[in-house]
Every structure is written in structure tokens, then in C-alpha cells.
ZANUKE-238876 format. One line per field, with one value per residue: residue in one letter; chain; x, y, z of N, C-alpha, C in turn. Coordinates in steps of 0.02 Angstrom, whole numbers, always signed. Layout:
<pts>
r = [a; ...]
c = [A; ...]
n_c1 = [X; ...]
n_c2 = [Y; ...]
n_c3 = [Z; ...]
ca_c1 = [X; ...]
ca_c2 = [Y; ...]
ca_c3 = [Z; ...]
c_c1 = [X; ...]
c_c2 = [Y; ...]
c_c3 = [Z; ...]
</pts>
This chain:
<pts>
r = [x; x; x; x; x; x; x; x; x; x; x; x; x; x; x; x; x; x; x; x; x; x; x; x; x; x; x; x; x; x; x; x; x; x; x; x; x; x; x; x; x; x; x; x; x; x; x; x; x; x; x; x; x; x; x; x; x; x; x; x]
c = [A; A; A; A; A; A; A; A; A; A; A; A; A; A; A; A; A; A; A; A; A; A; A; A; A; A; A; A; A; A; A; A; A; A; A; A; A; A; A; A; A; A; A; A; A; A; A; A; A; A; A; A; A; A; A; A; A; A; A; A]
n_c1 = [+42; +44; +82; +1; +83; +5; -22; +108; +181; +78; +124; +263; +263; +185; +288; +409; +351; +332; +482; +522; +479; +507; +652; +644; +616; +673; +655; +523; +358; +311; +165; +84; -71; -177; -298; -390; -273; -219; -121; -178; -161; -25; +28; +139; +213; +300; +409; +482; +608; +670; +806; +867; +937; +1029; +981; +1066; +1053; +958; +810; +785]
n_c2 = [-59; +116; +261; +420; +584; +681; +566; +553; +674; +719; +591; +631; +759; +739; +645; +718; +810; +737; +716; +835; +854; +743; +788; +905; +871; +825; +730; +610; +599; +541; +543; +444; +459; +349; +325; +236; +183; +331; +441; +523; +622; +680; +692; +760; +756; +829; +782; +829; +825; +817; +858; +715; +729; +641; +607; +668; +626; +534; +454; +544]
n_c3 = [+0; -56; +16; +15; -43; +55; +188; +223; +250; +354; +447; +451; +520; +663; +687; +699; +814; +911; +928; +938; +1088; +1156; +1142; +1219; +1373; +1510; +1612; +1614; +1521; +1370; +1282; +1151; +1068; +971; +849; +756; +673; +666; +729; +833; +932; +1050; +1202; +1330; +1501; +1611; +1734; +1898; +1972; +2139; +2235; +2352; +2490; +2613; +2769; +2910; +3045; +3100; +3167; +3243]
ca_c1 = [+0; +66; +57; -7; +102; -30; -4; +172; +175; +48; +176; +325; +235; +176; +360; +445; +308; +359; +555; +540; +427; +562; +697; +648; +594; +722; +626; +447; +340; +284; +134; +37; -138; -200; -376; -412; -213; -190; -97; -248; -168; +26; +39; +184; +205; +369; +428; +531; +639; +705; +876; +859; +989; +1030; +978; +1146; +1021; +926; +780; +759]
ca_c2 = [+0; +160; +315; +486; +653; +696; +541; +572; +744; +708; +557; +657; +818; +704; +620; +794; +841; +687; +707; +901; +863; +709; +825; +987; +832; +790; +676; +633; +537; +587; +471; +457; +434; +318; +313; +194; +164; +364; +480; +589; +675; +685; +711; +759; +759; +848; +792; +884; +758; +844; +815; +707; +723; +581; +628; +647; +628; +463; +438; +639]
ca_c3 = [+0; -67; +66; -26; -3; +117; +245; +237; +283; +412; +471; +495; +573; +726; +723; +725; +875; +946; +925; +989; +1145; +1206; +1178; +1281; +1424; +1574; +1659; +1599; +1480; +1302; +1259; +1095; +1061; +918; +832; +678; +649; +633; +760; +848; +1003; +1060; +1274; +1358; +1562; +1632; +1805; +1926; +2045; +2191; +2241; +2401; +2552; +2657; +2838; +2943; +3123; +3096; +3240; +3275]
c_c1 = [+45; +50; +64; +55; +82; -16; +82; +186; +162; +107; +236; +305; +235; +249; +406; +420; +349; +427; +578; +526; +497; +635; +701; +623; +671; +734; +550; +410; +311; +236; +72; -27; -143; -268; -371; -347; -197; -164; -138; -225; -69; +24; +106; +183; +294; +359; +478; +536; +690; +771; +886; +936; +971; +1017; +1027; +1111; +950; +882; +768; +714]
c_c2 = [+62; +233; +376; +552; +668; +669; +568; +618; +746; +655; +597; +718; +791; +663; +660; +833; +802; +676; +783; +865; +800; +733; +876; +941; +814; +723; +676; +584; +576; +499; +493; +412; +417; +291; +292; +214; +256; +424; +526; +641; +639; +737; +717; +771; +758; +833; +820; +828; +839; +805; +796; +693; +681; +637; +600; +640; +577; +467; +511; +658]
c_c3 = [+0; -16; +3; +13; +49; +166; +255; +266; +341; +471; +477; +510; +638; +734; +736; +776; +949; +990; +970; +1055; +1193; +1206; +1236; +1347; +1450; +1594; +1630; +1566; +1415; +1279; +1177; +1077; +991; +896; +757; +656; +646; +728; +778; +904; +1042; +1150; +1283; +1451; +1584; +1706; +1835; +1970; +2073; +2221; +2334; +2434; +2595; +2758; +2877; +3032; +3107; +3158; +3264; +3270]
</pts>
């Protein structure tokens, strides 16, 4: 099956959405939504980790 100009286009827009959104991410998840085989909705969810210190007073 031959893909038209059109899908194509459409196919690397949502993989260049895709390819930004997990670069500018740290920490996070980039998830993509799929309806009848076609790319409908592109999430991203940034987390922030805090940088944890060992407690030097155990039992206080």
C-alpha cells in the first residue's frame, strides 16, 4: 500500500512533534494517542525530581 504526499506529511509532522517534545523533556513521559491506525493526540508530562539528602540525624 502506497502512502499519498498527504499521509506522509501528516507522518513526519507528529514524528517531528514527537522528536521536539522528548527533547525539551528531562525527566517525563511523552505518550501518543491512536484512533483507527492514525496519530490523533501527542501528550507530554514533565517531572521535577528533587535532589534528596541523606539525613545525617537518623531517629530525630
Amino acid at each position: 500500500m502506497k502512502s499519498s504526499p498527504d499521509s506522509q506529511a501528516a507522518e513526519a509532522e507528529w514524528q517531528t512533534i514527537v522528536a521536539d517534545k522528548v527533547r525539551s523533556l528531562r525527566f517525563g513521559v511523552v505518550q501518543v494517542v491512536v484512533h483507527e491506525g492514525k496519530v490523533t493526540q501527542i501528550e507530554s508530562t514533565e517531572k521535577t525530581r528533587l535532589e534528596s539528602r541523606p539525613s545525617s540525624s537518623k531517629g530525630r
